[in-house]
N, CA, C and O atoms as a GROMACS GRO file, in nm:
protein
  320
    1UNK      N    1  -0.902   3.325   0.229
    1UNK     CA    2  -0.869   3.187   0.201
    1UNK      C    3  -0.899   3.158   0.054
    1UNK      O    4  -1.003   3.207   0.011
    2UNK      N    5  -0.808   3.071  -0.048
    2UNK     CA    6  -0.790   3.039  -0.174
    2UNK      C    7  -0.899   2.936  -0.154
    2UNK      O    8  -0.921   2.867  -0.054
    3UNK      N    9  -0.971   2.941  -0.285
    3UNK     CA   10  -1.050   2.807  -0.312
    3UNK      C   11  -0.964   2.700  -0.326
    3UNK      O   12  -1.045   2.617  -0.284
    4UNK      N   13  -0.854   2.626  -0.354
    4UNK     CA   14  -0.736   2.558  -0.308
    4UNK      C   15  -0.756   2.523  -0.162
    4UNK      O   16  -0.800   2.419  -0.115
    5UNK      N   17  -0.720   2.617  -0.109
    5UNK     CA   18  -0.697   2.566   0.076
    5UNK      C   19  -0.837   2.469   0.111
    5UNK      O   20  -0.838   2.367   0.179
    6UNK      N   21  -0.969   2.545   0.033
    6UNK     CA   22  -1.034   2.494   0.090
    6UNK      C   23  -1.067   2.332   0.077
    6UNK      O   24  -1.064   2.253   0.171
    7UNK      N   25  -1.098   2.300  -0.059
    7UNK     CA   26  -1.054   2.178  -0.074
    7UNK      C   27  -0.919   2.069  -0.002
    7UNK      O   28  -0.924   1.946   0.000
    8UNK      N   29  -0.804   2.156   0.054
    8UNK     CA   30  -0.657   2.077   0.109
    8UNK      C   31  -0.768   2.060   0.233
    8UNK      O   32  -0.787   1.948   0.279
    9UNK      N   33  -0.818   2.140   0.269
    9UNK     CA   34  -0.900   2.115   0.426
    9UNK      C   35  -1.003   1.993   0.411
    9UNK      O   36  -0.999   1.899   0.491
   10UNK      N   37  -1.078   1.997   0.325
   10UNK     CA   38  -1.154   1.895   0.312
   10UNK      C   39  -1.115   1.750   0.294
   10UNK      O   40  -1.140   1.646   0.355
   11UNK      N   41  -1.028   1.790   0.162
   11UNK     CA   42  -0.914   1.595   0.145
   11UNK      C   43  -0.877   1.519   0.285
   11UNK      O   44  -0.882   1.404   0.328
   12UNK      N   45  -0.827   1.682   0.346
   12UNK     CA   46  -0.722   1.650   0.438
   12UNK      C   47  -0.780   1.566   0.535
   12UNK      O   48  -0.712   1.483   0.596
   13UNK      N   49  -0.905   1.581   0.554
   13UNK     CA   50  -0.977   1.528   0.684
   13UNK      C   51  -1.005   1.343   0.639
   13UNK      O   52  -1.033   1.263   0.729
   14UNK      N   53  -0.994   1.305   0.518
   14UNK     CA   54  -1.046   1.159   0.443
   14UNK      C   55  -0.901   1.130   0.453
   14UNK      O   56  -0.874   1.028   0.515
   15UNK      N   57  -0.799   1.201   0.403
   15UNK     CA   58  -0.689   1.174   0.365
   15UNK      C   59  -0.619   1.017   0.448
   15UNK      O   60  -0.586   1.027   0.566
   16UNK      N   61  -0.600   0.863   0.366
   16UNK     CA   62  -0.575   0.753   0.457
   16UNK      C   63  -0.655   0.694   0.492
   16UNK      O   64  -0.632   0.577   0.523
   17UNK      N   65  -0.777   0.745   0.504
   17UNK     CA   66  -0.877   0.648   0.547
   17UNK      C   67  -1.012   0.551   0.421
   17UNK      O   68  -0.994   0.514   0.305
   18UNK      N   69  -1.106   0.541   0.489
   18UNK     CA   70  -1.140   0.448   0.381
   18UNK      C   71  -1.277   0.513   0.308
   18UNK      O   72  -1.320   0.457   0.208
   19UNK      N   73  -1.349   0.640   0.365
   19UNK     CA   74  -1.393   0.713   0.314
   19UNK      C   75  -1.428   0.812   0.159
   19UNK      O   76  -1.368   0.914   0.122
   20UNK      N   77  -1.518   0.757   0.107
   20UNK     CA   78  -1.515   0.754  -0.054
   20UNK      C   79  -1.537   0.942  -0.097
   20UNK      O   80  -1.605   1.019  -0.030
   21UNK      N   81  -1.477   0.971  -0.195
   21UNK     CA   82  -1.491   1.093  -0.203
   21UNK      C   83  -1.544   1.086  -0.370
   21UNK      O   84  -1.525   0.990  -0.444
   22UNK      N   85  -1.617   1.217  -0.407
   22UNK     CA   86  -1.623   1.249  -0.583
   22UNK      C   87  -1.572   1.390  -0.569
   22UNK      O   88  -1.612   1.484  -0.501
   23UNK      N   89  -1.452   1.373  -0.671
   23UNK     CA   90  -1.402   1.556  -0.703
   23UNK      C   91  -1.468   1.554  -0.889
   23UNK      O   92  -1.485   1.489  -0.993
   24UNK      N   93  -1.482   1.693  -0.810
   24UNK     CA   94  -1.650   1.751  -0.954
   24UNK      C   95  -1.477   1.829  -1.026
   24UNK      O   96  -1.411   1.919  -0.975
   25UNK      N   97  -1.458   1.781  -1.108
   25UNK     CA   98  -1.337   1.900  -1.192
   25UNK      C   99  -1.435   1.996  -1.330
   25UNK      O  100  -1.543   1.976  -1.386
   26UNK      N  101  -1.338   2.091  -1.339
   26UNK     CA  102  -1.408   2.161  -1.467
   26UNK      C  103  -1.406   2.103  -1.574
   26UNK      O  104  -1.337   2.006  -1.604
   27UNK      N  105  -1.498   2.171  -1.649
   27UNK     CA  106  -1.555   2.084  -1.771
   27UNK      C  107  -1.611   1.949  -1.733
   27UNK      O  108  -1.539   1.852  -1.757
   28UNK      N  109  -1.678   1.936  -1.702
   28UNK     CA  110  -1.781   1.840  -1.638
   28UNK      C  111  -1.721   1.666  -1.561
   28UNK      O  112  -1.795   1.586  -1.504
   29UNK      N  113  -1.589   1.651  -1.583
   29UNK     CA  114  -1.569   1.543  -1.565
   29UNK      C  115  -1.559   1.496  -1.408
   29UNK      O  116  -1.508   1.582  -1.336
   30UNK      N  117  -1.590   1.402  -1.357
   30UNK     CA  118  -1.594   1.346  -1.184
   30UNK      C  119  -1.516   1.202  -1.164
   30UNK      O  120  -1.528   1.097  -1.228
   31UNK      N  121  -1.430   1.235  -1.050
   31UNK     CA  122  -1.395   1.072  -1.018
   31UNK      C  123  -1.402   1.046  -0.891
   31UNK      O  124  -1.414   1.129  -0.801
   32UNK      N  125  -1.392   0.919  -0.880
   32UNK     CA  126  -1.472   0.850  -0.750
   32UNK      C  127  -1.327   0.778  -0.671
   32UNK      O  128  -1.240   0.708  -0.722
   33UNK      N  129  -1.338   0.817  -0.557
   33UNK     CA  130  -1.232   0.700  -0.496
   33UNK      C  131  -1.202   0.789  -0.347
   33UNK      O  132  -1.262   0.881  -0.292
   34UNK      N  133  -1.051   0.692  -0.306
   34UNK     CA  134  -1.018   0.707  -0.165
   34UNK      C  135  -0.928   0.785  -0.182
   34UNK      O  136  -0.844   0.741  -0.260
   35UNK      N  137  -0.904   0.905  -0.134
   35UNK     CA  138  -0.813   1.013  -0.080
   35UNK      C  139  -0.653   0.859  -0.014
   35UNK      O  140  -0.641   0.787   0.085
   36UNK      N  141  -0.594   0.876  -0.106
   36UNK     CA  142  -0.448   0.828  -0.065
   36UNK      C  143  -0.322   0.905  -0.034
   36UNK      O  144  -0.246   0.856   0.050
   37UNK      N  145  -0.288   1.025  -0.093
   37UNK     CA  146  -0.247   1.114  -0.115
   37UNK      C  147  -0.267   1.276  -0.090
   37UNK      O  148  -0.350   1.308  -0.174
   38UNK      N  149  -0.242   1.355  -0.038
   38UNK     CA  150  -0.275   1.497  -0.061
   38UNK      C  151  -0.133   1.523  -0.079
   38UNK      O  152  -0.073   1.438  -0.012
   39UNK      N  153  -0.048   1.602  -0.140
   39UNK     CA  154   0.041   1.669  -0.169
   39UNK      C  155   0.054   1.821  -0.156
   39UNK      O  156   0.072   1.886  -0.260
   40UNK      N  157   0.049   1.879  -0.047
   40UNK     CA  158   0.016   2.014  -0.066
   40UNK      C  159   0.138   2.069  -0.125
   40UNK      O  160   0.125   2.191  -0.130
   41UNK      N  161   0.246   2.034  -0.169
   41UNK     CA  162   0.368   2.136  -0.231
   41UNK      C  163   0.367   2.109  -0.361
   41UNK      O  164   0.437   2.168  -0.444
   42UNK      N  165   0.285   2.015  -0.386
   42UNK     CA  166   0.257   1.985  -0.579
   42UNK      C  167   0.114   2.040  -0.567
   42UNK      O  168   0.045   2.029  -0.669
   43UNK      N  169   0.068   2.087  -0.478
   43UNK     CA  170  -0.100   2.093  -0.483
   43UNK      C  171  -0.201   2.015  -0.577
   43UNK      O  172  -0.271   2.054  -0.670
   44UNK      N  173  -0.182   1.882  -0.515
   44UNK     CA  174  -0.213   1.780  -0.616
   44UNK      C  175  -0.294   1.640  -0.494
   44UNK      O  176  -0.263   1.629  -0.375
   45UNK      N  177  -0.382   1.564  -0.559
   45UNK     CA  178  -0.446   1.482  -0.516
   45UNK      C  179  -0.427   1.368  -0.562
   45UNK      O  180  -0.402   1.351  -0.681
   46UNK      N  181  -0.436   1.243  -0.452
   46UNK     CA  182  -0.422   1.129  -0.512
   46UNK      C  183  -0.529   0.992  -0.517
   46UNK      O  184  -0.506   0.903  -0.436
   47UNK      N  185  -0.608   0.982  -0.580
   47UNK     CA  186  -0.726   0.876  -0.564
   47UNK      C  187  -0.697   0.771  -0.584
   47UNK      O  188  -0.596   0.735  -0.646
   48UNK      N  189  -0.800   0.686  -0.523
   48UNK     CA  190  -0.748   0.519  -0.547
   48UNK      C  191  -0.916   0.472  -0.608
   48UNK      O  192  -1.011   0.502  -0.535
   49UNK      N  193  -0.933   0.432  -0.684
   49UNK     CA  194  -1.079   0.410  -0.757
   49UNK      C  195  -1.156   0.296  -0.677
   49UNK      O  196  -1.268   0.304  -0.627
   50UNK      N  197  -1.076   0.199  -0.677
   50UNK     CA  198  -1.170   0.070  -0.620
   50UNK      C  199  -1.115   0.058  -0.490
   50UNK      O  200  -1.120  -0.059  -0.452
   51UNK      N  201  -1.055   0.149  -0.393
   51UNK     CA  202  -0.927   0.078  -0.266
   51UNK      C  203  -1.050   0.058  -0.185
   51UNK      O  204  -1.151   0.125  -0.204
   52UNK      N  205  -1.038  -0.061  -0.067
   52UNK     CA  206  -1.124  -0.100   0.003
   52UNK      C  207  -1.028  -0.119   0.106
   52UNK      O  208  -0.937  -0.186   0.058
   53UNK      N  209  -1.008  -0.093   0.217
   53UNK     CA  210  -0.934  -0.087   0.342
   53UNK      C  211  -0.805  -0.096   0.336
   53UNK      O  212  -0.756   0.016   0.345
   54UNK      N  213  -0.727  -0.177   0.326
   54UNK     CA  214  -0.569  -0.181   0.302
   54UNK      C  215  -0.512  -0.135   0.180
   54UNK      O  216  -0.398  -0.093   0.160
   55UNK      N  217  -0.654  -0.158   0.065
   55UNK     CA  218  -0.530  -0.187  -0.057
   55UNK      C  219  -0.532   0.039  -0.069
   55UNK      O  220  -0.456   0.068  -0.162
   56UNK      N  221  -0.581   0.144  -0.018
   56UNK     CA  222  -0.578   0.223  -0.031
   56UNK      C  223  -0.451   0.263   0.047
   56UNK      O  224  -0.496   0.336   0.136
   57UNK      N  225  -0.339   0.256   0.060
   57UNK     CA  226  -0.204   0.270   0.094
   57UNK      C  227  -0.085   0.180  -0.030
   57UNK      O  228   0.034   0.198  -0.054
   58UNK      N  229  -0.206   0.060  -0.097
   58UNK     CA  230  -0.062   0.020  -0.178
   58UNK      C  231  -0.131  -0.004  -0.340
   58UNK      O  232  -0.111  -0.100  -0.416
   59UNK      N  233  -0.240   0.147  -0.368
   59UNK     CA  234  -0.243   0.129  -0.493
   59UNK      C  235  -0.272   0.047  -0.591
   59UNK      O  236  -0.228   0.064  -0.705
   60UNK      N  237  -0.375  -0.083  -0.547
   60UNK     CA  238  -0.450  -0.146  -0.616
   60UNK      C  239  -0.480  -0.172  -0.736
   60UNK      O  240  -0.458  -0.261  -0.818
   61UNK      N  241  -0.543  -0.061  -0.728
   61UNK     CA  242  -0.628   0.002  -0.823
   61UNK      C  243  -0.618   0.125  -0.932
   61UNK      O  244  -0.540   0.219  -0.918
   62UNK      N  245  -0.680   0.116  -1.009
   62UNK     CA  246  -0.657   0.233  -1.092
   62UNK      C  247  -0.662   0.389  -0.952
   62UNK      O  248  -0.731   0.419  -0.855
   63UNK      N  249  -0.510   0.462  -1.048
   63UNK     CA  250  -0.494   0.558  -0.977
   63UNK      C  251  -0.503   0.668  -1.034
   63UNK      O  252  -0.481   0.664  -1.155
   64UNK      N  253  -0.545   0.830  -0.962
   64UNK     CA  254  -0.516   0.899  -1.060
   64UNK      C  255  -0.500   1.046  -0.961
   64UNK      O  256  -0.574   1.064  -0.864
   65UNK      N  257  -0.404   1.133  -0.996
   65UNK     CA  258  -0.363   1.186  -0.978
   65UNK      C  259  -0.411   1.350  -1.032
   65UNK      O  260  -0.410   1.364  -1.154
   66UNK      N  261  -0.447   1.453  -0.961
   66UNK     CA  262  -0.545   1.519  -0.982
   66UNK      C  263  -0.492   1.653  -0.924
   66UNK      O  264  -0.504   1.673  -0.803
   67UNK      N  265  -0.430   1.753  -1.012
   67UNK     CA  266  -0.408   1.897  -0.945
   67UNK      C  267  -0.525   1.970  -0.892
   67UNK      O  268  -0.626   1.955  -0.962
   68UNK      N  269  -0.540   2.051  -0.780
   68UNK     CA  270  -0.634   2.073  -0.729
   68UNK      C  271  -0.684   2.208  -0.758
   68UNK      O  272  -0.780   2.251  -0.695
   69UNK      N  273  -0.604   2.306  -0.882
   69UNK     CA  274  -0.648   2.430  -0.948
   69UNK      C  275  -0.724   2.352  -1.033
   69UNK      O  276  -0.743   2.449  -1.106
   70UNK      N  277  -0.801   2.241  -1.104
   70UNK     CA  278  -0.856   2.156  -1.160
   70UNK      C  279  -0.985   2.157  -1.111
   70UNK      O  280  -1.075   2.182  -1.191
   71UNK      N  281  -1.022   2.127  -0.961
   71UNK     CA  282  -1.091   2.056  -0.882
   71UNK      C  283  -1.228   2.214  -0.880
   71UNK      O  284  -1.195   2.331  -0.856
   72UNK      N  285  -1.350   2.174  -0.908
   72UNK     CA  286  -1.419   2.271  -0.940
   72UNK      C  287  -1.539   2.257  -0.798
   72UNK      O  288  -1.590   2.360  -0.754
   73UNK      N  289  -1.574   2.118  -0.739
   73UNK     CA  290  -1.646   2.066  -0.642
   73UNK      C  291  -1.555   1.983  -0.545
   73UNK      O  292  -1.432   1.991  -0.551
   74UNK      N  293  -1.618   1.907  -0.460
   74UNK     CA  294  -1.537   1.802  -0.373
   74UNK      C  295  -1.693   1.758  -0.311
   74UNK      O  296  -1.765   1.835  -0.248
   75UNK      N  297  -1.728   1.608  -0.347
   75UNK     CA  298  -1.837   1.543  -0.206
   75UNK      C  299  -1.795   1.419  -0.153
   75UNK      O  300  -1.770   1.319  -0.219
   76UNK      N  301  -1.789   1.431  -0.022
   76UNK     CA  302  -1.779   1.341   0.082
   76UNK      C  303  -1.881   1.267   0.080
   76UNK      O  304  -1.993   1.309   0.104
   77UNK      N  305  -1.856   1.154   0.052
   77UNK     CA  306  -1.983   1.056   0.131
   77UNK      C  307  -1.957   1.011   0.229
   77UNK      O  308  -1.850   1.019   0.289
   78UNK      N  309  -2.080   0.939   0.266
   78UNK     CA  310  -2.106   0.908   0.401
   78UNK      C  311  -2.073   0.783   0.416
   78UNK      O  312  -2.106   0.689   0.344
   79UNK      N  313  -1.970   0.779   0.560
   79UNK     CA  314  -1.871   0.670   0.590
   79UNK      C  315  -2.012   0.513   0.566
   79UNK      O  316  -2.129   0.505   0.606
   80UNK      N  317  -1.940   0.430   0.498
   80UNK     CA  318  -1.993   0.295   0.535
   80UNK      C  319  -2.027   0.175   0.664
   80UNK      O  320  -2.077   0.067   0.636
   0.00000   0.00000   0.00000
């Protein structure tokens, strides 16, 4: 198994819901938000920074978009 898959497995499980995630990328940088997106044929991620229950389906918030050969960590926090 690709370090890739493993992360698609992990998103995949937040993916839609309201569950806050931090992806650790290389070179030290981290962002915070709600799994809106997984793209596995762009192998790419989609965060929502501030989404709080609904608005994480219509993009609120600052968004950002995150290839996952990038993605160096992944932490789940713990549901609210």
């Amino acid at each position: 198994m690709e370090v890739m898959d493993v992360w698609v497995d992990v998103l995949s499980s937040v993916e839609g819901g309201r569950q806050r995630v931090t992806v650790h990328l290389y070179g030290g940088q981290s962002l915070k938000g709600v799994v809106v997106e997984l793209d596995r044929a762009r192998k790419s991620v989609v965060l929502d920074e501030f989404a709080q229950g609904a608005a994480a389906t219509r993009h609120e918030s600052p968004v950002h978009t995150i290839l996952l050969t990038a993605v160096q960590a992944v932490t789940v926090h713990k549901a609210e």
